[in-house]
DRENDOZA-351127 format. One record per residue (C-alpha): chain; y, z, x; residue number from 0; residue in one letter. Coordinates in nm, 3 decimals. Layout:
REM residues N
  cadena       c2       c3       c1  num  residuo
       A        Y        Z        X  NUM        A
...
***
This chain:
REM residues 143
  cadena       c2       c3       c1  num  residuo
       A    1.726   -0.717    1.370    0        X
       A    1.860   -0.393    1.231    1        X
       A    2.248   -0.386    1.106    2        X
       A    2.315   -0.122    1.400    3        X
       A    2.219   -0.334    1.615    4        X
       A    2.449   -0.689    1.511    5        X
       A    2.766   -0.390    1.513    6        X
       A    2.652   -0.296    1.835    7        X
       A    2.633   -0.665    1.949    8        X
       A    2.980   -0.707    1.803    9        X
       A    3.103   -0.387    2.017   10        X
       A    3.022   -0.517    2.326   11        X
       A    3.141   -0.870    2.307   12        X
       A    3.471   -0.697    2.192   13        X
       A    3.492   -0.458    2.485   14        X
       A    3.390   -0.755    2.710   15        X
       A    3.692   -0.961    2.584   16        X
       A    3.933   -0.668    2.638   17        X
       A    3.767   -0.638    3.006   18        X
       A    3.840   -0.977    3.055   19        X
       A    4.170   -0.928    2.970   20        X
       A    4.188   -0.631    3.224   21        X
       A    4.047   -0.876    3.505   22        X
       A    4.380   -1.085    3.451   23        X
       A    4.607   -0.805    3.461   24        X
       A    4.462   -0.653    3.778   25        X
       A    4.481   -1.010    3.909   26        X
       A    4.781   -1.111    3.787   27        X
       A    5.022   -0.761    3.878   28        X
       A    4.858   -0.482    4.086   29        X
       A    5.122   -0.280    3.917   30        X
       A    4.903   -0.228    3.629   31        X
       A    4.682   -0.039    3.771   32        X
       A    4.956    0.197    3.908   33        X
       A    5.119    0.268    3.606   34        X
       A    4.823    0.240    3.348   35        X
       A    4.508    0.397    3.518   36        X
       A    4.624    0.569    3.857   37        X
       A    4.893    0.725    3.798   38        X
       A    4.814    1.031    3.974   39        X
       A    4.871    0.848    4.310   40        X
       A    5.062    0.515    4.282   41        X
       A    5.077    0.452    4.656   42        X
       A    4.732    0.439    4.701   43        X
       A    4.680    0.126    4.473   44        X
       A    4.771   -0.246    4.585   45        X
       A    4.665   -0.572    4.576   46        X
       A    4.330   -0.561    4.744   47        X
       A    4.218   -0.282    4.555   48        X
       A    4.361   -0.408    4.202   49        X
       A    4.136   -0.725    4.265   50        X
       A    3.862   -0.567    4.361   51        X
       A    3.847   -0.317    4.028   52        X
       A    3.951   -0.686    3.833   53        X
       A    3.604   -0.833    4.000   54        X
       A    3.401   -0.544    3.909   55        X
       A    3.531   -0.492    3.537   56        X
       A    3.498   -0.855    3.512   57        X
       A    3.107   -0.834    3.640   58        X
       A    3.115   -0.569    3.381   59        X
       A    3.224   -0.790    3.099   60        X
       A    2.979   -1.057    3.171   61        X
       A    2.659   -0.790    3.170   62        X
       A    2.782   -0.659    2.853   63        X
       A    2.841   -1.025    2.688   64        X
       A    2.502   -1.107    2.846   65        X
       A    2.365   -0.827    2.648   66        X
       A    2.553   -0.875    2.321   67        X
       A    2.406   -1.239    2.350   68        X
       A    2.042   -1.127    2.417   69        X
       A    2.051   -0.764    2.277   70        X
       A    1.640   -0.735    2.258   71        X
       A    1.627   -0.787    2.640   72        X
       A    1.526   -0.420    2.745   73        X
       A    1.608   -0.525    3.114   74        X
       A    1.948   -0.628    3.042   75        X
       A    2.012   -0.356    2.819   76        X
       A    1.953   -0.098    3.073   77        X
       A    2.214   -0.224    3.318   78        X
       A    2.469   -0.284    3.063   79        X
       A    2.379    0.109    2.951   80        X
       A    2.405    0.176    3.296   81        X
       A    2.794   -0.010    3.354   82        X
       A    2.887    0.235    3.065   83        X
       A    2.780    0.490    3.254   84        X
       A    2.985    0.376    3.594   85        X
       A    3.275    0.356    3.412   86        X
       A    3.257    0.679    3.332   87        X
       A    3.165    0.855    3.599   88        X
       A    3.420    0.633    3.790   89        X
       A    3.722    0.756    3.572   90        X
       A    3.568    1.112    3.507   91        X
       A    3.548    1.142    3.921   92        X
       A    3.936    0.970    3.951   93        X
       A    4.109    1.241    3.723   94        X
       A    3.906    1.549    3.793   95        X
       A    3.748    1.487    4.142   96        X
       A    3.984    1.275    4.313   97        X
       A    4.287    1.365    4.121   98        X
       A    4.436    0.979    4.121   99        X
       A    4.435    0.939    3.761  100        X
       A    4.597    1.173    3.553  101        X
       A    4.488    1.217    3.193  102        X
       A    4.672    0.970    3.017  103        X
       A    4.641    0.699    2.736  104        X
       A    4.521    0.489    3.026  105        X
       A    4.277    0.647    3.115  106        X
       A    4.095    0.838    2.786  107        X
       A    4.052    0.500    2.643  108        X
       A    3.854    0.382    2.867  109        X
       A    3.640    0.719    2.882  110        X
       A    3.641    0.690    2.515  111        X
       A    3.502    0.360    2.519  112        X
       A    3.239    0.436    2.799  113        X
       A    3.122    0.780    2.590  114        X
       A    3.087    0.555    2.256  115        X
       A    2.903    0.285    2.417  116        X
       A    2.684    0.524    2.582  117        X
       A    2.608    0.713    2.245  118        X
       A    2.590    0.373    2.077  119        X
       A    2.317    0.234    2.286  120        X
       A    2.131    0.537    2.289  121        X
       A    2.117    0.502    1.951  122        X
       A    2.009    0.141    1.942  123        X
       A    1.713    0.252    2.173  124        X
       A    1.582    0.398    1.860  125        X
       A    1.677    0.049    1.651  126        X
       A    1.455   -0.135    1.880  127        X
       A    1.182    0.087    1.913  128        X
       A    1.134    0.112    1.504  129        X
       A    1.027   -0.294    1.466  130        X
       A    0.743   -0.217    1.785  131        X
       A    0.616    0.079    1.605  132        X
       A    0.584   -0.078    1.263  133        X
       A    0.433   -0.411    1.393  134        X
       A    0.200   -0.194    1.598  135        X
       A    0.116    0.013    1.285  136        X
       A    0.062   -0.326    1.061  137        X
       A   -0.225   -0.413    1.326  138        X
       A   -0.376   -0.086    1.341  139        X
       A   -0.431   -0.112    0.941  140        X
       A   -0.520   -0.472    0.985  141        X
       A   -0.826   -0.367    1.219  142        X
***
């Protein structure tokens, strides 16, 4: 397995802990969410929906564990690619569509994460392709 790849596995069980942690703040104090992410309106976030964002970013966090775990799967790497790209469109559509989240530390970290990870595994598309093409090239001079 190529070096990118093991940092890339290391990224995502990283970001997965830090999720996790996430899921026990939204659980723990819907406050969080209020002053951290949407800030832009505070009234509109309470309990119900502070659980319900901890449940998905802790779906999230599994997926990309899964995938740090079992990085060659091409199934699972598509759908954790794809919960990178949720997250982003999700906090992209809060502070420009929606206007609930305004642009703060809260939120550009984790639409810098979601941008890096997406770069990042569209870069390891190309780490797992190379071992494929070589193998495939070995047999061809085999024959």
């Amino acid at each position: 397995m190529s070096r990118f790849l093991n940092l890339l596995r290391s990224w995502l069980v990283m970001v997965s802990v830090i999720a996790v942690g996430n899921t026990v703040q939204s659980f723990r104090d819907h406050s969080f969410l209020s002053e951290k992410l949407y800030t832009g309106t505070p009234d509109y976030v309470n309990g119900l929906q502070a659980r319900t964002f901890g449940i998905w970013t802790l779906l999230s966090s599994i997926i990309r564990c899964a995938c740090a775990i079992d990085i060659q799967n091409r199934t699972l790497y598509h759908i954790t690619l794809w919960t990178f790209f949720l997250a982003l469109g999700h906090f992209l559509s809060e502070a420009f569509i929606y206007k609930t989240a305004a642009l703060t530390i809260g939120v550009m970290a984790p639409l810098f994460v979601a941008g890096f990870s997406i770069v990042a595994m569209l870069i390891g598309f190309q780490c797992m392709a190379e071992p494929q093409e070589v193998s495939g090239a070995r047999q061809k001079k085999r024959n």
